[in-house]
C-alpha positions in Angstrom: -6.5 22.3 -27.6 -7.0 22.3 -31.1 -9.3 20.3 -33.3 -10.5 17.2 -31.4 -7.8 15.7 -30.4 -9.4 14.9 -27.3 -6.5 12.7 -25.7 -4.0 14.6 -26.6 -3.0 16.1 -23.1 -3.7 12.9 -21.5 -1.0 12.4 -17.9 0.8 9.7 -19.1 0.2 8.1 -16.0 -3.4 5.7 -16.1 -5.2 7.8 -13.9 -8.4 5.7 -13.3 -11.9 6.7 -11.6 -11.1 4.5 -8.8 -7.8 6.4 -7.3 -9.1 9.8 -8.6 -12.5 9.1 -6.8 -11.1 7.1 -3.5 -13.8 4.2 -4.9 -13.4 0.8 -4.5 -15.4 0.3 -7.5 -14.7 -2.9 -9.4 -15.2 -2.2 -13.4 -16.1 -5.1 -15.5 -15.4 -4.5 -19.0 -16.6 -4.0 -21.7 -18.4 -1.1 -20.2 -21.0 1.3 -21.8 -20.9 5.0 -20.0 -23.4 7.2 -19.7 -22.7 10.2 -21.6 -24.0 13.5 -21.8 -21.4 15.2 -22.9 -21.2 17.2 -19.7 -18.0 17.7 -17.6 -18.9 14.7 -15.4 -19.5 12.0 -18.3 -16.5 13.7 -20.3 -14.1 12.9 -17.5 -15.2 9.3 -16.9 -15.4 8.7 -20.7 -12.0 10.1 -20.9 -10.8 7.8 -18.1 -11.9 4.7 -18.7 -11.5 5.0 -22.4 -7.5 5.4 -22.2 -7.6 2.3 -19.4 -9.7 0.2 -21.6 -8.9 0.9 -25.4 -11.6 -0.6 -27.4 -13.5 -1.9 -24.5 -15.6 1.1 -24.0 -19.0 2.4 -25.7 -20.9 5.5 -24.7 -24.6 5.8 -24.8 -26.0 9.2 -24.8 -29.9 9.9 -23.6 -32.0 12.6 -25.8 -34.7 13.6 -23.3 -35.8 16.2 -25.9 -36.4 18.6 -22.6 -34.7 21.5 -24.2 -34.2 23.7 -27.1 -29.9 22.4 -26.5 -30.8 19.0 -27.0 -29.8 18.5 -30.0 -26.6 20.4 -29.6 -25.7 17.5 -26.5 -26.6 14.9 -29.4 -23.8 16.5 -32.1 -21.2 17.2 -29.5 -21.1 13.4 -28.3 -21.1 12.4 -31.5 -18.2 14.6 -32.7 -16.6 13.8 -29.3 -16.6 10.0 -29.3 -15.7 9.8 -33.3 -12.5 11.9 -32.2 -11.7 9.3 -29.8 -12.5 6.3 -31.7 -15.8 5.7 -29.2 -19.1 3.9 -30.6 -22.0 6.2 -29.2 -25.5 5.3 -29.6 -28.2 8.1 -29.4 -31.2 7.2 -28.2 -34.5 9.1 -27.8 -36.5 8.8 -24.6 -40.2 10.3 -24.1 -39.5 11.3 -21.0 -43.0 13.5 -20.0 -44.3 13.2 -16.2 -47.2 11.2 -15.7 -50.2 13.0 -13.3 -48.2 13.4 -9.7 -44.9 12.5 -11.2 -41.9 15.7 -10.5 -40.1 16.1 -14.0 -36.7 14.7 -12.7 -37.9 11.1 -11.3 -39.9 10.9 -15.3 -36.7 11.9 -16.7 -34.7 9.5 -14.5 -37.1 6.2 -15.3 -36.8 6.9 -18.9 -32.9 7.3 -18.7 -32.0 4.4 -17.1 -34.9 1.9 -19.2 -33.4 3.7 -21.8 -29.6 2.4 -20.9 -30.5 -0.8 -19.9 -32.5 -1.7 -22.7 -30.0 -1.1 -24.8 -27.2 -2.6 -23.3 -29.9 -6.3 -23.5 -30.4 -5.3 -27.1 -26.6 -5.0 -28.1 -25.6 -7.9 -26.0 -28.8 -10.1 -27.5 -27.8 -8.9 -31.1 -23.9 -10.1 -30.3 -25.2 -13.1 -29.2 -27.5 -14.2 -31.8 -24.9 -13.1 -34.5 -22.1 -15.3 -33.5 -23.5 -19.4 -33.9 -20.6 -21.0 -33.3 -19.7 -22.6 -29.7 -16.2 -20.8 -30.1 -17.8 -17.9 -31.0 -20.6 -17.9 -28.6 -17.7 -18.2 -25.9 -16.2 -14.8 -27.3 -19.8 -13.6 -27.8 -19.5 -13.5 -23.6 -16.7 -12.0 -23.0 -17.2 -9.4 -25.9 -21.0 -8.2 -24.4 -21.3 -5.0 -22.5 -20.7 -6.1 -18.9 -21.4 -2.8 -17.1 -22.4 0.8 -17.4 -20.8 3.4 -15.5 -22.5 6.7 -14.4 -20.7 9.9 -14.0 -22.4 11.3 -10.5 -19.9 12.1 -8.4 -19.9 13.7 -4.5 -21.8 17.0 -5.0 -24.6 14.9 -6.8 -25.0 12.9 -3.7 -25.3 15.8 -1.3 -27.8 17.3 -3.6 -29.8 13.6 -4.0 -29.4 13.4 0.2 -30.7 16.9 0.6 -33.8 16.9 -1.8 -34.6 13.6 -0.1 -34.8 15.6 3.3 -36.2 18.5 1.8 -39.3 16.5 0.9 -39.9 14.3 3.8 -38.3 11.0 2.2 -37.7 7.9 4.3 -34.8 4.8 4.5 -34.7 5.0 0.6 -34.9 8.5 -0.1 -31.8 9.1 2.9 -29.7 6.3 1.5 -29.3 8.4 -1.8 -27.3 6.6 -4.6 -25.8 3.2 -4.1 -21.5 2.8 -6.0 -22.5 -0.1 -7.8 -26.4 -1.8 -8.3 -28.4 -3.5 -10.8 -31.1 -3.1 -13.0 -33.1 -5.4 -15.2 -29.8 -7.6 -14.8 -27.8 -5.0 -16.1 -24.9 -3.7 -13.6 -24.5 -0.3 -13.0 -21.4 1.9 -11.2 -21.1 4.8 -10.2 -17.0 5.6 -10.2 -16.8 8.9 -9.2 -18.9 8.9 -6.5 -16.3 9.9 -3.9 -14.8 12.7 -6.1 -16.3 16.6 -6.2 -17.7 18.3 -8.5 -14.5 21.2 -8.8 -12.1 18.1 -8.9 -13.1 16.4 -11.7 -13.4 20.1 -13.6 -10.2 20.7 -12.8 -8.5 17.5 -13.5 -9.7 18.0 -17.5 -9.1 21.8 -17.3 -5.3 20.9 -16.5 -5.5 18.0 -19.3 -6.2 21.3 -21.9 -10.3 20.4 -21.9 -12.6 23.5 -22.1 -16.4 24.2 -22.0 -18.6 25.3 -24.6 -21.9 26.0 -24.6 -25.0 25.3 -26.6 -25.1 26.7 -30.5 -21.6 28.1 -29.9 -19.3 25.8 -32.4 -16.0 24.2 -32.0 -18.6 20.5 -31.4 -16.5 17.4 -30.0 -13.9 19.6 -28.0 -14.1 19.8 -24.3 -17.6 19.7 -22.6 -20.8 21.4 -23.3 -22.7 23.3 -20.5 -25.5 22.7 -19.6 -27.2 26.0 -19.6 -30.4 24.9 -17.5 -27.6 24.0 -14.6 -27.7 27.6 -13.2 -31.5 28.4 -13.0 -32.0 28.2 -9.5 -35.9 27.7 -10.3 -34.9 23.9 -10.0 -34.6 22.8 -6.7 -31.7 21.2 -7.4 -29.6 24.3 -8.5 -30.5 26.1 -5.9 -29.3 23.4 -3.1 -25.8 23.3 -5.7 -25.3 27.1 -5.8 -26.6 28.5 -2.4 -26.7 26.0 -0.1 -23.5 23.4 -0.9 -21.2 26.2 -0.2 -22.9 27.2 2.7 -21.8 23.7 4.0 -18.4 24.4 3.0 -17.8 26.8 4.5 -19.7 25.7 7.8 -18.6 22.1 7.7 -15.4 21.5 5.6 -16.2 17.5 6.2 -19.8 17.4 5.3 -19.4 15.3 2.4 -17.7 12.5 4.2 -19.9 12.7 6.9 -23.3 13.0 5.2 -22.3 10.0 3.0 -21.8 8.1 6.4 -25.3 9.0 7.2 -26.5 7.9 3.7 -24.5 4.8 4.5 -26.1 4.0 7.7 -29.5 4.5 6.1 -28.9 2.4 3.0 -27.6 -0.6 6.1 -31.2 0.0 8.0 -33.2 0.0 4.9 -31.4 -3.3 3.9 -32.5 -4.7 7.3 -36.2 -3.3 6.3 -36.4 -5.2 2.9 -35.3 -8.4 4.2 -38.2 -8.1 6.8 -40.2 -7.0 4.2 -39.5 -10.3 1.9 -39.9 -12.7 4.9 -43.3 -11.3 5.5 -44.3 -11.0 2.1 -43.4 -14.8 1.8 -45.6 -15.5 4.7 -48.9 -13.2 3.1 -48.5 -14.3 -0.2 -48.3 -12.1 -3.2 -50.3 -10.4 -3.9 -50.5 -9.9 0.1 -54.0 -11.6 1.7 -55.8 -9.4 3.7 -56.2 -10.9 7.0 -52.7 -12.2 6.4 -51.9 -8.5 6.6 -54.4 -7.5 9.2 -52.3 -9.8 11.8 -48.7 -7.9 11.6 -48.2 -4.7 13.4 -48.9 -1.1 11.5 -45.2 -1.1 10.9 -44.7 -4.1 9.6 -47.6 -4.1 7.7 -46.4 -0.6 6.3 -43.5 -1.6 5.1 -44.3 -5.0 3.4 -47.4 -2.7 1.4 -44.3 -0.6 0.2 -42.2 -3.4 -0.8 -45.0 -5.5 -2.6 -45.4 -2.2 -4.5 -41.9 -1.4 -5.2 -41.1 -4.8 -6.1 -43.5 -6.1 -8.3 -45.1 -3.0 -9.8 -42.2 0.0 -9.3 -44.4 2.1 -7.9 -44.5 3.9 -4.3 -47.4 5.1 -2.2 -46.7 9.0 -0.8 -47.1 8.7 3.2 -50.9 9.9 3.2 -51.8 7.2 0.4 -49.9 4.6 2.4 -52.2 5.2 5.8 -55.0 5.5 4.0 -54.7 2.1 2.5 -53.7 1.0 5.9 -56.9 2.2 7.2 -59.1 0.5 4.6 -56.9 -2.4 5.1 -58.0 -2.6 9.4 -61.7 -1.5 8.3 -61.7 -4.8 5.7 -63.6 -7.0 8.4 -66.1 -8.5 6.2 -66.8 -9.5 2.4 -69.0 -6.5 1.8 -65.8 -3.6 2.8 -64.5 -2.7 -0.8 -60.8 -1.0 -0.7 -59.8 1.1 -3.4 -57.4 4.3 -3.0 -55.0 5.9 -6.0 -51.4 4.7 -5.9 -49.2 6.1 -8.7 -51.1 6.4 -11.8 -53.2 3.0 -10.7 -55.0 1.7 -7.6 -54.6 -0.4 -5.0 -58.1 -2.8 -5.0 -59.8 -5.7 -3.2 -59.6 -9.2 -5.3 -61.4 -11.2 -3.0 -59.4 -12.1 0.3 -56.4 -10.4 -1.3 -54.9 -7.3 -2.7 -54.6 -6.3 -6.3 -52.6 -3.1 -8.2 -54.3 -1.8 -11.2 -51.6 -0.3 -13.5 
């Protein structure tokens, strides 16, 4: 391919993520994509950006991690000007706080990042049109949804580092096709399709890598070249231990995604237990309230009043230590106080309190 012509080799057949992936995703337009300028994002941004001309923004995250940031940064822009995409670059801090891995601070700032700025555009498109007509195309013009580019592989990997570190119901149900966030909507298209699939489909379409500080910016995809350090946990599970399943058990994908599946259902059943009880003890949760359900019960509505109302989850040792402060609490005089996060979980009275 020369120049940046990136549509150029196109099929002339819509192929859409939903067939290619096997996804009954449903894609509400417009629709901002979350672009790194990686082979994943490249495809979808290709995709839905020849089903939905002028319909389609990309949004690309500068984590600053690396000395290639920047690199990322000029490609997307070269990429999407060729294509006649809007891309906003935004800059994210996104350092671990004190017992935080790199990859969950990198994810939290990611998708704050995405979603405050899809509010921002759509309150700036609102406010700028007065008009009753106008506001009624203000609607249908604002971003609707933002689509993700993780695809099959990512959700072994996501499954396997959950199981690798001990996770529960949440950690096993790995990522959800479609879910929302600060009352943005977020999909996930190619979540049925593998990694090689979607590598292939824009090698055949006359798409190429590059790599960092190597020229030719806006054609093909870059590589990431942190991808095949197998210092990263992740790297190592999607170079030594994915084709080890491969080869052992040509149908893993499908049936690990079951498995994610029937954890997700569970942990549904969980939250909805969770919100009843929490309904019943208040919020924040009274003590004796609390003192009254069973350890597993109690257990799970301490996680979800966490989750819910501060984002923040205790590790399993935090959580039974609270517990046990929690059955000790038999009198005005017992304090509670244990390190959740980068606060603590306190006694207020006859109730609980979080301490950001």
């Amino acid at each position: 391919m020369t120049g940046c012509k990136v549509m150029a080799d196109l099929p002339t057949s819509k192929l859409t993520p939903n067939n290619l992936a096997g996804l009954n995703v449903a894609i509400q337009t417009p629709v901002a994509v979350a672009y790194s300028g990686g082979a994943d994002s490249t495809a979808l941004l290709l995709m839905l950006a020849q089903q939905h001309p002028g319909r389609v923004q990309a949004i690309h995250i500068h984590h600053g991690l690396q000395a290639a940031a920047d690199d990322f940064a000029a490609h997307c822009a070269a990429f999407c000007a060729a294509l006649g995409v809007p891309l906003h670059v935004l800059h994210v801090n996104a350092k671990p706080i004190t017992g935080q891995s790199p990859e969950d601070a990198a994810r939290r700032a990611r998708y704050a990042a995405l979603s405050g700025k899809v509010i921002a555009l759509n309150n700036a498109l609102h406010k700028a049109l007065n008009s009753s007509s106008s506001q009624q195309e203000t609607v249908q013009a604002a971003i609707q949804t933002v689509a993700i580019a993780q695809h099959a592989d990512d959700q072994i990997e996501t499954l396997l580092l959950a199981l690798s570190r001990g996770a529960g119901l949440p950690g096993l149900s790995a990522m959800p096709a479609s879910w929302q966030r600060d009352g943005v909507e977020f999909v996930r298209p190619l979540l049925g399709m593998r990694s090689q699939d979607i590598r292939s489909w824009l090698t055949a379409h006359g798409l190429a890598a590059r790599h960092p500080g190597s020229g030719n910016l806006g054609q093909g995809w870059v590589e990431d070249p942190t991808n095949t350090d197998t210092q990263f946990t992740r790297n190592r599970i999607r170079h030594e231990l994915i084709p080890a399943l491969e080869n052992a058990f040509p149908q893993f994908r499908q049936t690990f995604a079951r498995s994610a599946a029937h954890a997700a259902q569970a942990q549904s059943l969980l939250l909805q237990v969770a919100a009843g009880d929490m309904a019943s003890t208040g919020n924040p949760p009274r003590i004796d309230a609390l003192q009254g359900l069973s350890p597993e019960r109690q257990g799970n509505l301490l996680r979800h009043w966490l989750k819910s109302t501060y984002r923040v989850s205790p590790s399993t040792a935090q959580l039974a230590e609270l517990q046990s402060q929690i059955a000790n609490c038999t009198d005005r005089g017992k304090r509670i106080h244990i390190k959740v996060a980068s606060g603590h979980v306190e006694r207020h009275g006859d109730a609980l309190a979080y301490l950001p």
